[in-house]
LOVEXDO-247728 format. One line per 3 residues: their letters; for each residue x, y, z of C-alpha. Coordinates in steps of 0.1 Angstrom, whole numbers, plus 5000, padded with zeros to 4 digits. Layout:
N
a) X Y Z | ...;
***
This chain:
344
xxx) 4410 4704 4610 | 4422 4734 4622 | 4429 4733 4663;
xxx) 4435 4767 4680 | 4464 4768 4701 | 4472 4786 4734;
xxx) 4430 4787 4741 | 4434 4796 4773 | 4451 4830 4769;
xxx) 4427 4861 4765 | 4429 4894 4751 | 4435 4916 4776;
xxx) 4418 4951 4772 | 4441 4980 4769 | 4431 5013 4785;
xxx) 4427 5046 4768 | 4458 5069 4764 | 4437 5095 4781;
xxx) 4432 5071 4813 | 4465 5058 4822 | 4479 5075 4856;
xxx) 4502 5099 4851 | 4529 5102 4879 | 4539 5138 4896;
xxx) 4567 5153 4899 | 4556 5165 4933 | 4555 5128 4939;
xxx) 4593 5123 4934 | 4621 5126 4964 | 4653 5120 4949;
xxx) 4681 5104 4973 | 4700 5121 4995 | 4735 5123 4982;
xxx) 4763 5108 5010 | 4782 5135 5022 | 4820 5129 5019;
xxx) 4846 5144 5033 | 4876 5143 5021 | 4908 5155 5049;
xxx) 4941 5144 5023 | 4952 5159 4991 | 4939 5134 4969;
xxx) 4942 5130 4927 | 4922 5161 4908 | 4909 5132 4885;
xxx) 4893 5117 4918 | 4885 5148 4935 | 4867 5157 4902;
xxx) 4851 5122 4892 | 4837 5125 4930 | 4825 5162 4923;
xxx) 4805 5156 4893 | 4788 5128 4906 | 4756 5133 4923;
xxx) 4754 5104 4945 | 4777 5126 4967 | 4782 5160 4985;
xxx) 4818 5168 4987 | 4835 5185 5013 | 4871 5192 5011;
xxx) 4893 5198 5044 | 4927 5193 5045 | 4936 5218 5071;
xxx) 4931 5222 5111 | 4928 5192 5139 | 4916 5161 5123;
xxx) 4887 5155 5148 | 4873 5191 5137 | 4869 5182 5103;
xxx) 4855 5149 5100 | 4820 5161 5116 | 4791 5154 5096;
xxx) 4812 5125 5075 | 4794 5098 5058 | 4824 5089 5043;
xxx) 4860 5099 5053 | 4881 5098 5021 | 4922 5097 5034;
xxx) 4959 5090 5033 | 4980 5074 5054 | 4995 5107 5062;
xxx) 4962 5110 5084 | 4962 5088 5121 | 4925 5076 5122;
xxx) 4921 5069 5160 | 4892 5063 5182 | 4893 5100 5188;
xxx) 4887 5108 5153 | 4860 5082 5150 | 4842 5092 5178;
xxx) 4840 5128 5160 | 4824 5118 5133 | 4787 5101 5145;
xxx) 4774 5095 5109 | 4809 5079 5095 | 4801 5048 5079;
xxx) 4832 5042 5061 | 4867 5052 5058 | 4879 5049 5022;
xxx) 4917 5049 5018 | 4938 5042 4985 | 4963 5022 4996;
xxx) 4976 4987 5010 | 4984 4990 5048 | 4956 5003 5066;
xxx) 4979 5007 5100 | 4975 5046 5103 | 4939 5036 5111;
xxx) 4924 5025 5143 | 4908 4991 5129 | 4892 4980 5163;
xxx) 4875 5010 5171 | 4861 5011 5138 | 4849 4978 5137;
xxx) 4830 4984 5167 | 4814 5011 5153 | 4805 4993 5124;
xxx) 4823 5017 5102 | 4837 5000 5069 | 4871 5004 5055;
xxx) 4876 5008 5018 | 4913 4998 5012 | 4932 4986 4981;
xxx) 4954 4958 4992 | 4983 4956 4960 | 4972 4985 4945;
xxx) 5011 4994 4935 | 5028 4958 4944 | 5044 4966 4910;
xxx) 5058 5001 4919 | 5071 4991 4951 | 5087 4955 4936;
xxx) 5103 4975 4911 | 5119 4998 4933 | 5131 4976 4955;
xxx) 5148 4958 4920 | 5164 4990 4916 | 5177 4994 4948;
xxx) 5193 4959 4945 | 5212 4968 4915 | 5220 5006 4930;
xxx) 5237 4987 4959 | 5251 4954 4945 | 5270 4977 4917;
xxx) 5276 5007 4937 | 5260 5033 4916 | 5264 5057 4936;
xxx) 5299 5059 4944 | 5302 5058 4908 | 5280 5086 4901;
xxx) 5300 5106 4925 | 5334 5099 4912 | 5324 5107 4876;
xxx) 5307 5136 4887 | 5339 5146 4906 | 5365 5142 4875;
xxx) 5371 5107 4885 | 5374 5080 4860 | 5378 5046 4879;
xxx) 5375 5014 4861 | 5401 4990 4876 | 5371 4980 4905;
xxx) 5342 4968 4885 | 5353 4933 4877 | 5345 4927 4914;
xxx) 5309 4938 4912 | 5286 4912 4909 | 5254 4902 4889;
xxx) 5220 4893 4907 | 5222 4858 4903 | 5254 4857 4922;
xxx) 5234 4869 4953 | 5207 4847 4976 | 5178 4870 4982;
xxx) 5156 4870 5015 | 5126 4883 5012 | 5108 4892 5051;
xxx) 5068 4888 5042 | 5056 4874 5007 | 5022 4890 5003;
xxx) 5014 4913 4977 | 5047 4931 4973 | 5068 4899 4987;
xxx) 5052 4878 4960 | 5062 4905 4930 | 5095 4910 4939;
xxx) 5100 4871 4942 | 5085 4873 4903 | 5108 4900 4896;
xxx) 5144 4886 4908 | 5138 4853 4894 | 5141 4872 4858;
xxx) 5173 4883 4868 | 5182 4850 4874 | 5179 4847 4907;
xxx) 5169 4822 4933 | 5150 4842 4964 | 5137 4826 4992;
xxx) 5111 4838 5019 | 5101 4843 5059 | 5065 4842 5060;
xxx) 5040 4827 5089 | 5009 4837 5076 | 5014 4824 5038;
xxx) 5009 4789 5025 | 5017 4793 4987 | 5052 4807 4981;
xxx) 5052 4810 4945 | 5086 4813 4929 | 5102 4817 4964;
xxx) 5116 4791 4983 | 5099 4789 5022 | 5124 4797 5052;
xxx) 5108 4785 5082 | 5126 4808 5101 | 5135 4848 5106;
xxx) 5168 4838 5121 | 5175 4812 5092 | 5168 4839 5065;
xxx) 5192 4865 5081 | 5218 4839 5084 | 5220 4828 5049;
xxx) 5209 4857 5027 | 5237 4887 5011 | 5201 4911 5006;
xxx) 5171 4909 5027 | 5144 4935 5021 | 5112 4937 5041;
xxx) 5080 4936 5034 | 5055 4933 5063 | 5029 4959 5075;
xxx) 5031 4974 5108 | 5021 4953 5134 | 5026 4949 5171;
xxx) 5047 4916 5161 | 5066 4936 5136 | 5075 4967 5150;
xxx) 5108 4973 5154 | 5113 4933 5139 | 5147 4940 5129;
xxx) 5171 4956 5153 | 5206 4946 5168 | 5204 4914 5174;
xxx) 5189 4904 5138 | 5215 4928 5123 | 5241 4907 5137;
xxx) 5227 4876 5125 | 5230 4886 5091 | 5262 4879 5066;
xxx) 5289 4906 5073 | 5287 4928 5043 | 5254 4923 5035;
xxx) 5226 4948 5017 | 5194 4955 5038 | 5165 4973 5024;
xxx) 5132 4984 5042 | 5104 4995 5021 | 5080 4981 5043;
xxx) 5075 5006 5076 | 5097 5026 5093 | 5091 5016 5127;
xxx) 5099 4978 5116 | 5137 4983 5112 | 5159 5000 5145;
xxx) 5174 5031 5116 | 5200 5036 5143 | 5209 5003 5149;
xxx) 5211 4996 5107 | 5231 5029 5104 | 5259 5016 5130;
xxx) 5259 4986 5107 | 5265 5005 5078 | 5292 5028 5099;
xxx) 5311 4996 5112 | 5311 4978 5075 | 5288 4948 5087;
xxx) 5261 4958 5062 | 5274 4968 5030 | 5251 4985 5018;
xxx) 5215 4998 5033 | 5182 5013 5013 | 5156 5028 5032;
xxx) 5121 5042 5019 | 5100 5046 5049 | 5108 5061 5081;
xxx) 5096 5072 5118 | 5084 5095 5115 | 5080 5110 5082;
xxx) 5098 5130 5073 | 5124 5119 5094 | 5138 5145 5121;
xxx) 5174 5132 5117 | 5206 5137 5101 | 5223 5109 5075;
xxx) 5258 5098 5070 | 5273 5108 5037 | 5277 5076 5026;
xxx) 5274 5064 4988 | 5263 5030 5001 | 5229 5045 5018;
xxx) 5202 5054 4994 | 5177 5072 5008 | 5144 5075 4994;
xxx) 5111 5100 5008 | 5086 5070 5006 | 5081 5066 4973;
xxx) 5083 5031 4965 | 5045 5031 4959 | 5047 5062 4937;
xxx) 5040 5065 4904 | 5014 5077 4876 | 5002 5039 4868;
xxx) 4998 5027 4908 | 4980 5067 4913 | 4959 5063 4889;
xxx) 4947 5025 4893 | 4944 5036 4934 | 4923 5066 4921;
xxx) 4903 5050 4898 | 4897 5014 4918 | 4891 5039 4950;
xxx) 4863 5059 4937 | 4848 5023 4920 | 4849 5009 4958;
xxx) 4833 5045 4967 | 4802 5041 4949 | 4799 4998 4951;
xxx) 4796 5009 4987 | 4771 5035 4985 | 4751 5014 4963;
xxx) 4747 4991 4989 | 4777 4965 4986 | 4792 4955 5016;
xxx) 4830 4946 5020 | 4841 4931 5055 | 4870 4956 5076;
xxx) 4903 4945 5073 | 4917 4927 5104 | 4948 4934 5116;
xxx) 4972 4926 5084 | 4998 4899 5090 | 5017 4891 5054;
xx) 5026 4921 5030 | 5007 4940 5013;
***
């Protein structure tokens, strides 16, 4: 006996081609695209990839007072070049977020946006590579004095007789200051080169390949290189100045790719000038560019704040910025940074 399955389901009639609805164009708003402004010289590829989008309406203005150009911003697209203040906010009653391709977010003023409920769009460890790497190169610039080297040969000179006491990485204990993004990569880094680095950080629990220091003072006093690596705080400006300089090793290196305003430059240069550091790298400054004069000294290598610089970290901030562009005007939500505490 045949049984007939699925008895309960019935054919539904279809309608007639010629009586569906039919849907007018009239009918249709399309959205209104977010206007963006954007006040830094940014990447062509973003500039472009932002352009040809039509979830957006670009404005580019790079030139005049800040809090004259952001009027009518949606979204504020920026560098750290740019000071974001309350002021600049305040100019801008439509902002809803401030999108900035970098780590530190310290040029902006995170309190007042907050309480505006504008969002930030930052990249914390966007170029952690570029910056650990640098800092690896500075090490080696200082430890084997390439400088003076490059001078002398440049010069005529031919001197050999020294190198013997130059010294490979491992020979040296590293202290790192803050082991967040960058901290942690460098850590990474050195161990390949065989050595051991150790680390001053409050804020982190994990240490990784670093050993924990539970104290600034105790890092200083028992590490031949220290570099920094904190963002600009209250707590950490001006972190290191005379009295930590004299805590550490007499002819140690020091190396500050971090902020300017968290080493005292004038007190690290009388360091240098006396022989109790033996050898300083700076990156970042205050301000920018600095508004100072520099000892012609091979063992200070000075750099225009480029540690973060290169093709591979501008193009993955490019890239990763205009993806955190659109998540966001599709509707995502990502919380405001606080304050940062550990690297970034």
């Amino acid at each position: 006996m045949r049984t007939r399955c699925c008895a309960s389901l019935q054919r539904v009639p279809t309608a007639r081609p010629d009586t569906l609805p039919t849907a007018r164009l009239s009918d249709y708003t399309p959205p209104v695209p977010k206007k963006v402004v954007i006040v830094s010289d940014l990447e062509p590829w973003l500039i472009e990839r932002l352009r040809s989008d039509p979830r957006f309406d670009i404005d580019i203005r790079t030139t005049g007072p800040l809090e004259s150009r952001v009027g009518g911003a949606e979204i504020v697209v920026t560098r750290t070049v740019n000071r974001i203040t309350a002021a600049v906010i305040a100019a801008a009653p439509h902002l809803q977020a401030i999108a900035q391709g970098t780590s530190g977010v310290d040029n902006i003023d995170v309190a007042a946006a907050a309480a505006r409920g504008v969002e930030i769009l930052s990249l914390p460890g966007v170029n952690a590579t570029a910056v650990a790497e640098l800092i690896i190169g500075m090490i080696v610039g200082m430890t084997r004095t390439l400088p003076a080297y490059s001078r002398e040969v440049a010069s005529g000179s031919w001197r050999r007789a020294d190198c013997t006491t130059r010294h490979e990485m491992r020979h040296y204990a590293l202290g790192i200051v803050g082991h967040g993004n960058v901290g942690s990569r460098v850590s990474r880094l050195a161990t390949a080169f065989g050595m051991r680095p150790r680390a001053y950080d409050p804020y982190i629990r994990d240490f990784g390949a670093a050993e924990r220091v539970a104290t600034l003072d105790e890092l200083l006093a028992t590490s031949d290189i220290v570099t920094l690596h904190v963002p600009l705080t209250d707590e950490t400006r001006t972190m290191i100045g005379n009295r930590e300089l004299r805590r550490m090793r007499r002819g140690s290196f020091l190396i500050n790719a971090a902020r300017g305003e968290v080493l005292d430059l004038d007190a690290a240069l009388a360091a240098l000038a006396s022989g109790h550091l033996g050898g300083l790298a700076v990156d970042v400054f205050d301000p920018e560019p600095p508004q100072r004069s520099f000892p012609d000294d091979s063992r200070l290598i000075l750099t225009p704040h480029i540690a973060g610089c290169t093709y591979e970290a501008k193009r993955d901030a490019a890239e990763l910025l205009y993806e955190a562009i659109v998540r966001f005007t599709e509707g995502e939500r990502v919380p405001s940074p606080d304050a940062p505490r550990s690297a970034s």
